[in-house]
C-alpha positions as CSV (number, residue, x, y, z in Angstrom):
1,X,0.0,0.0,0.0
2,X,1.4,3.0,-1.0
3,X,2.2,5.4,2.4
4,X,1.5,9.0,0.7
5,X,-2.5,7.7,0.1
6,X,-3.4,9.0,3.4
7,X,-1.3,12.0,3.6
8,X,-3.0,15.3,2.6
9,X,-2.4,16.6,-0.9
10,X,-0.5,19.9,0.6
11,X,1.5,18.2,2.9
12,X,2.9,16.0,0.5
13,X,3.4,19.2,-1.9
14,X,5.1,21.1,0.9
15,X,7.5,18.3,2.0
16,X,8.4,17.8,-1.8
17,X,8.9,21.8,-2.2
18,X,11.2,21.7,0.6
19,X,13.7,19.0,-0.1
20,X,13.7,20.0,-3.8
21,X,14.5,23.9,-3.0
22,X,17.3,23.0,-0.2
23,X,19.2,19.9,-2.8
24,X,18.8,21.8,-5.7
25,X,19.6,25.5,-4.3
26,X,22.9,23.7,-2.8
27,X,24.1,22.1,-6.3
28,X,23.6,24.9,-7.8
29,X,26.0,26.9,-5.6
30,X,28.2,24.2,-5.6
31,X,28.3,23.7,-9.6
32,X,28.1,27.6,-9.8
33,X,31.6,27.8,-7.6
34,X,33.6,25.8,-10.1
35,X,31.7,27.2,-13.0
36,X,32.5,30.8,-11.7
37,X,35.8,30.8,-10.4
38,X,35.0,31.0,-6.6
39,X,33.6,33.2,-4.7
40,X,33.3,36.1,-6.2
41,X,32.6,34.8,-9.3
42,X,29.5,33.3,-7.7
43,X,29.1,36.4,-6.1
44,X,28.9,38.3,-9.6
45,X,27.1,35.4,-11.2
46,X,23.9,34.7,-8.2
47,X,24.1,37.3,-6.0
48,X,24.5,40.6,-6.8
49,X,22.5,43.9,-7.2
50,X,18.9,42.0,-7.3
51,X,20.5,38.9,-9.3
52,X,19.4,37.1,-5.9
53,X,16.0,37.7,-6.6
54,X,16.1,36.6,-10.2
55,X,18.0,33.1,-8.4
56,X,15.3,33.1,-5.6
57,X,12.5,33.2,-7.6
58,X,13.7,30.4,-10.3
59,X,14.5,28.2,-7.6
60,X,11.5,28.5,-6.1
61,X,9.3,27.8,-9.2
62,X,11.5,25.2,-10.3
63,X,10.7,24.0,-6.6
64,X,6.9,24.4,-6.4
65,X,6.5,22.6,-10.1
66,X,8.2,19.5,-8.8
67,X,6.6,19.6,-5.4
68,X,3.2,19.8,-7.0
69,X,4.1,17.7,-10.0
70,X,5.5,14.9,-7.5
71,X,2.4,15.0,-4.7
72,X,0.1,14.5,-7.4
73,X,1.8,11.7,-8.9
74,X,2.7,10.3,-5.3
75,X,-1.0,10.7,-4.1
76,X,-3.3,9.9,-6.9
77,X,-1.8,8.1,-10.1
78,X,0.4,5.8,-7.9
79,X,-0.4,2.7,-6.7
């Protein structure tokens, strides 16, 4: 029996949101170093003058399409 039946739909979305945002948002950062040069190549690259936000707000759309994309799938075509 499949353990996400009896979970509520937002719950499962949330929980999926929130691992997705925190993996992703660290390999990101991670491939962005190397891909960057560092630092301050990151720096430039994520995180400067409202570049942050543009970075925020991807990762968190990218996040809440999976999340709802994955508790729909986990609570209602799966069996």
């Amino acid at each position: 029996m499949n353990q996400y039946k009896n979970t509520s739909f937002l719950k499962l979305t949330i929980r999926f949101v929130i691992v997705f945002f925190v993996l992703v948002t660290i390999l990101r950062l991670f491939m962005g170093f190397f891909k960057f040069d560092g630092i301050e190549g990151l720096k430039n690259a994520y995180l400067n003058e409202g570049k942050w936000q543009l970075f925020l707000r991807t990762q968190a759309t990218m996040s809440l399409l999976y999340g709802l994309l994955m508790a729909g799938y986990y609570k209602y075509i799966k069996k």
